[in-house]
N, C-alpha and C positions, 0 to 999 in steps of 0.2 A: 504494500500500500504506500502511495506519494502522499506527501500530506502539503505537497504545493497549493496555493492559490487555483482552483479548477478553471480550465477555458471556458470558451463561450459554448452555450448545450448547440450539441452535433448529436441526431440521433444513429443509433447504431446500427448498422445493417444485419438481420436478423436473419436471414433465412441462404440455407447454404449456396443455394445458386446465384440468388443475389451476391453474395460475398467472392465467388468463385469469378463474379464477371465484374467484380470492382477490382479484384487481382491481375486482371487479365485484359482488361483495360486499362491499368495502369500500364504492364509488360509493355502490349500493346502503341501506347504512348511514348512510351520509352525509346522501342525498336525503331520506330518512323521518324521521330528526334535523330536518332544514329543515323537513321539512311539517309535523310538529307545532309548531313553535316559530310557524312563518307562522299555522296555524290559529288557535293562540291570541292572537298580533298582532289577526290579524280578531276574534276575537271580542272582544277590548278597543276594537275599533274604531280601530284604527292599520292603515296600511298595512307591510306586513314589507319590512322592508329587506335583502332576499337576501345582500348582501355582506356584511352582518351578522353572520348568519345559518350563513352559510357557515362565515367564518373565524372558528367559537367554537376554542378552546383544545383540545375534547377531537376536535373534528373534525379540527384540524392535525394535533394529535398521532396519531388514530388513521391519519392518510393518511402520515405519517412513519416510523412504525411498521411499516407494514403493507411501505412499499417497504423498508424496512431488511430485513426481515423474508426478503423475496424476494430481495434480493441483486440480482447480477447486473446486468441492461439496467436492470430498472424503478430502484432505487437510482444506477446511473451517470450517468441519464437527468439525474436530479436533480439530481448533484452540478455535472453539465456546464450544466444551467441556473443554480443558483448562483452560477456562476463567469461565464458567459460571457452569460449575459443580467438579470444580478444589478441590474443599474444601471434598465433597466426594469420588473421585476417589482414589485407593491408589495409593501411591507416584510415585511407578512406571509406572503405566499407565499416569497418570499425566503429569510424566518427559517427557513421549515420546510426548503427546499432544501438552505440552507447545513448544516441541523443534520445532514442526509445526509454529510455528507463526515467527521463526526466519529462517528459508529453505527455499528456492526457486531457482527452475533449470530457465532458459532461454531458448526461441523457437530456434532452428535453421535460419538462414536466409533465407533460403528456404521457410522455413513454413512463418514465416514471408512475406513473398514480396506473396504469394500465398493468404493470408487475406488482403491485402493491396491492391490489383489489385481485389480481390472480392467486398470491397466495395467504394474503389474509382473508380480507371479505371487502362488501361495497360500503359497508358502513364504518372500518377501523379506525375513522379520524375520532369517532366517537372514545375513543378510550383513550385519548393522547389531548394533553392539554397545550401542546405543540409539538409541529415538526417543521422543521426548518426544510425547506424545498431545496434552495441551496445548497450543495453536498459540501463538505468540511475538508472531503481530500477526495481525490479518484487516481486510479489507475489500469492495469491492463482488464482487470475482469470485474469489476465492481467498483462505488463508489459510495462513499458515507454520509450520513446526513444526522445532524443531533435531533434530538426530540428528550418531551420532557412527559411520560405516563401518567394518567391521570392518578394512580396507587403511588406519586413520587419519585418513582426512578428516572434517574437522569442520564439519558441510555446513548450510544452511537449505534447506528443500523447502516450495516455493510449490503448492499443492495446489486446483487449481481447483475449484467449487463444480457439484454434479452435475445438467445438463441448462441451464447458462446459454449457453452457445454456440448450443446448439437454440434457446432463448428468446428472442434479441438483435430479433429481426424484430417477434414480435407481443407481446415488454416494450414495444418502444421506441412502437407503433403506441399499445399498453394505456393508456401513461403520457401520451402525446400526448391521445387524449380523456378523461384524467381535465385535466390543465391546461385544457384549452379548455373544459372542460365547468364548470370554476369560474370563466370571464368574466374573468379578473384579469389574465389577458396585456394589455395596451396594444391598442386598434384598431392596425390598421396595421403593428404588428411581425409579420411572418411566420415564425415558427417553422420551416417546414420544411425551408429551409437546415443549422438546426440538429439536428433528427432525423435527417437523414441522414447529415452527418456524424458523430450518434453512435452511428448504425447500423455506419457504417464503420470509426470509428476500435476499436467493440466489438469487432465481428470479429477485428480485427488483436490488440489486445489479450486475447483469449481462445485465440488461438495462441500459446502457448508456447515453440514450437522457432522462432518469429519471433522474440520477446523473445530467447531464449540467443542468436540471430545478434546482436540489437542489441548487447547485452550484451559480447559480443567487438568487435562494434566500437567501441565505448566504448573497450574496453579499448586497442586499437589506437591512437586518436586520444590514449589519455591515459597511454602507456607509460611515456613518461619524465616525468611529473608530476611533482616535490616536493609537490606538494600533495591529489591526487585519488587515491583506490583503487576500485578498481569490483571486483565480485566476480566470483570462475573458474567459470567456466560449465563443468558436469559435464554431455554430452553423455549420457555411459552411464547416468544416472540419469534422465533426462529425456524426456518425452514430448510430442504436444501437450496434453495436459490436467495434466501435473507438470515445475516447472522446479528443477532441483536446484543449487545454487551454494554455494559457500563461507564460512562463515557467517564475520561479520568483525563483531570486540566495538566496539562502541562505543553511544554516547550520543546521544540526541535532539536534535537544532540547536538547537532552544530552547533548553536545558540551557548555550548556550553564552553566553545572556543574562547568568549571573554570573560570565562569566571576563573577565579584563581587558582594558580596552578595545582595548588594542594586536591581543588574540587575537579579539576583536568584529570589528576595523575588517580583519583578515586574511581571517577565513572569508567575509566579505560583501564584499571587493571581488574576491576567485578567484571569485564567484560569478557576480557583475556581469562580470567577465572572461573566462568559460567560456560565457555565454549570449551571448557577442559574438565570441566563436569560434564559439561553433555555425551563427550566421546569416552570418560572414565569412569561415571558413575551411572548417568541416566541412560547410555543405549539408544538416544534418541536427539537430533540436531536441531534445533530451526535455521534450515540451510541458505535464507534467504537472508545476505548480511547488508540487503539496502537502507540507507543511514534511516530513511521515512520509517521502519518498523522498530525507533528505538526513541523516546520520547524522555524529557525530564524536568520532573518535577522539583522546581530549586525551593520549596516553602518547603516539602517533606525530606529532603534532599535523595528523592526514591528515585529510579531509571524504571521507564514505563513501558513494558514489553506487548506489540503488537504483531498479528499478522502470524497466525501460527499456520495456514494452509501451504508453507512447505515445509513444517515440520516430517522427518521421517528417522525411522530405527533405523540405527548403523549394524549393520555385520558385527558380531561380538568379536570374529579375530581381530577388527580393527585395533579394538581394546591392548591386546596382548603387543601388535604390530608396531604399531605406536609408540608403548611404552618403549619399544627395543631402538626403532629410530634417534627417541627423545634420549635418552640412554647414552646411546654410544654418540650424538653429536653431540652434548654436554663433556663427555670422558674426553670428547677428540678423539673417538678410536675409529680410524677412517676403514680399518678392514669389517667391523659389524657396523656401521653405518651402510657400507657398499651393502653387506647381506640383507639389512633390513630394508632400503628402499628397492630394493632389488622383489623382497616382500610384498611389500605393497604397491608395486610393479611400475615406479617411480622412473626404473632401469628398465631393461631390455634382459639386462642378464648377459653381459657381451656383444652390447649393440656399437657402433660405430663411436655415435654420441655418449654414452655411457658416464665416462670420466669428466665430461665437461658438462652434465648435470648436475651428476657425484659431487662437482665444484662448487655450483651454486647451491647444492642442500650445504657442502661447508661453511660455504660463506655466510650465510645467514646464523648457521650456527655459533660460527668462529664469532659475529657480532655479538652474538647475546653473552656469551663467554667473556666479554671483553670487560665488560665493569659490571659494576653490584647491581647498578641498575643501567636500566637501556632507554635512551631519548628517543622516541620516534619522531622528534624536529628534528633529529640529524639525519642529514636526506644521503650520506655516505653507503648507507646499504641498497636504498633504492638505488644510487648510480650505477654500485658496483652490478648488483642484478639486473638491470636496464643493457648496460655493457656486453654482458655476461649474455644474455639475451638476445642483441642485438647478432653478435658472433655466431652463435645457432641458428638464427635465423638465418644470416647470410649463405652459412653454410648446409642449407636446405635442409634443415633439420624439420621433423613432423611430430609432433609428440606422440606416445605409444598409447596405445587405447587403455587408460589406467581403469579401475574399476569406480563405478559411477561416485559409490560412497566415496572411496578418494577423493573423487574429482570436487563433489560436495562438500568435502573436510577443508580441500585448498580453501574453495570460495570463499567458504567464514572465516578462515583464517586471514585470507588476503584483504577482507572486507572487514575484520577488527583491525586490521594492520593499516589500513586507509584510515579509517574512525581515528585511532589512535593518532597519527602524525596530524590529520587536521586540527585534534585536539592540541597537539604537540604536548603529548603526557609523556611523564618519566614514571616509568613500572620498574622494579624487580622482577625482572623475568624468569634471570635464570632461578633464582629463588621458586618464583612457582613454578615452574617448570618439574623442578628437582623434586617440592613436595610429590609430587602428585608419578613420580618415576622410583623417588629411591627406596621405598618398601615394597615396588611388582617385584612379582615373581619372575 
């Protein structure tokens, strides 16, 4: 969930075929853009250079737009390449994905009150002493709006966007031959690992009465917090297409970039602390580390946990795999660090690349090692890995198809490790780290 400022209401195109022929009119628009611009190439007597071509400014934008536009699969589709295969995609393409995860149009009110009378009744305003039409945040598959129940409660209602659950199958299929069809995927990198799990992961996420289970269990695991509040999951309000919870005040995490360092280096090491419970105690992640599902409270001085519809169970050997990585890159012992990512299939296991990933799991490591505590305003580790990075890629490197839970463990990891440096907090890392490794088995 974005908790930005929501655009102007765009209703959403609802029905598969209508969707299939706004993808496809887009493509469409695109291609005949190209051929006139190639035509002209030819007749100055130059060859057209298609990637050109392709990636002009109003093409991006118009394939941006269009998935914003649609919401749903084809926009998630996006965001989850952004994120998770961001590192190979070229810059451009990239830039357009990433700007997915900061977009979102708003229902009309129309459409609105039309899903709200489908799955409550004609008459629900009667029970509500307000609802604000206005939605408070939106994103790829639903958007929020406060309201205040006649019984008192003073609720947010997550209000899904109407026909995306229908759509998840031939969005994600639609948005796969728009990528492939603009050549800028990498040979070699196979994408369809990654459609499918965000075929999967859509699903689950467009279930609602799944998220309010997650949501309670949140709550469970973080009862006696001092520091976390997760919101009360209103069953009788809730359906699978509306999830009704408790609306809880507070502030943007960014927001918390101007409060004192002491209150910096707090909310980013409970952070760093909570994602290493998740993968050593609870079994269970919320994989989605977008700053919009982390809120804070500076009256209570609480951090306000949203957006549990990508919560999922990790693989238990993660558990054990993990510990053995975190292990031996704390010891320095480069020959079980090689065995363990080699484990969690980080390596190849004697692949070409091998030793010059082997490098950068060190280097990160070698960072946290370096003092008692670790600045994430020192921007020293992102160069060296940027560097580090930049070298593999030149050298066509593809990364190895890791297992999805990996692939999920990065992303919150990589995504408290952004939170953190925008905060510019100083943590004990290696400190927690160590707790949480040096009595495994």
């Amino acid at each position: 969930m974005t908790n930005q400022r929501p655009q102007r209401p765009v209703p959403v195109p609802a029905g598969r075929l209508n969707r299939f022929a706004r993808l496809g009119a887009t493509a469409a628009g695109i291609a005949s853009t190209m051929a006139v611009h190639a035509l002209g190439d030819v007749g100055r007597g130059t060859r057209p250079d298609m990637r050109r071509l392709l990636l002009t400014p109003g093409n991006m934008t118009r394939l941006a737009d269009e998935l914003a536009r649609m919401r749903g699969a084809a926009m998630k589709v996006g965001q989850l390449l952004s994120m998770d295969a961001g590192e190979v995609l070229p810059p451009e393409l990239a830039e357009i994905m990433a700007h997915l995860r900061d977009q979102a149009h708003v229902m009309p009110p129309k459409q609105l009150k039309q899903i709200l009378i489908r799955n409550w009744s004609a008459d629900w305003l009667r029970a509500f002493q307000r609802f604000d039409v206005q939605p408070i945040a939106a994103a790829s598959i639903g958007q929020v709006h406060r309201a205040l129940l006649k019984d008192g409660r003073d609720v947010a209602i997550k209000v899904q966007y109407p026909g995306i659950a229908r759509s998840i199958d031939s969005d994600v299929s639609n948005v796969a031959r728009l990528v492939k069809l603009s050549g800028l995927v990498p040979k070699g990198f196979d994408l369809a690992p990654l459609l499918s799990e965000a075929r999967r992961q859509l699903h689950e996420e467009t279930d609602y009465t799944r998220e309010g289970a997650q949501m309670q269990r949140y709550s469970a695991f973080l009862r006696d917090s001092d520091t976390f509040v997760v919101p009360q999951f209103h069953e009788d309000w809730s359906t699978p297409d509306i999830l009704t919870m408790s609306y809880l005040e507070g502030h943007s995490i960014e927001a918390a970039a101007d409060a004192p360092q002491k209150t910096r280096n707090r909310i980013t090491k409970a952070l760093v602390d909570l994602s290493l419970r998740e993968l050593f105690e609870f079994g269970v992640t919320q994989s989605d580390p977008n700053f919009a599902n982390y809120r804070y409270d500076s009256v209570r001085n609480k951090i306000i946990l949203l957006d549990f519809g990508a919560a999922r169970d990790l693989d238990p050997r993660l558990n054990v795999d993990y510990r053995q990585l975190i292990r031996a890159g704390l010891n320095g012992d480069d020959a079980a660090l090689r065995t363990a990512a080699t484990k969690l299939q980080l390596l190849t296991g004697g692949g070409e690349f091998d030793d010059q990933v082997l490098a950068m799991i060190r280097t990160v490591f070698d960072a946290i090692r370096q003092n008692d505590s670790f600045s994430f305003a020192d921007t020293t580790l992102a160069r060296q890995m940027n560097a580090q990075g930049i070298a593999l890629a030149n050298a066509s490197f593809v990364p190895p198809p890791v297992p999805m839970d990996v692939l999920y463990l990065q992303r919150k990891f990589g995504g408290i490790f952004l939170l953190g440096s925008r905060l510019g907090a100083v943590v004990p890392l290696q400190t927690l780290l160590q707790d949480y490794v040096s009595s495994a088995p």
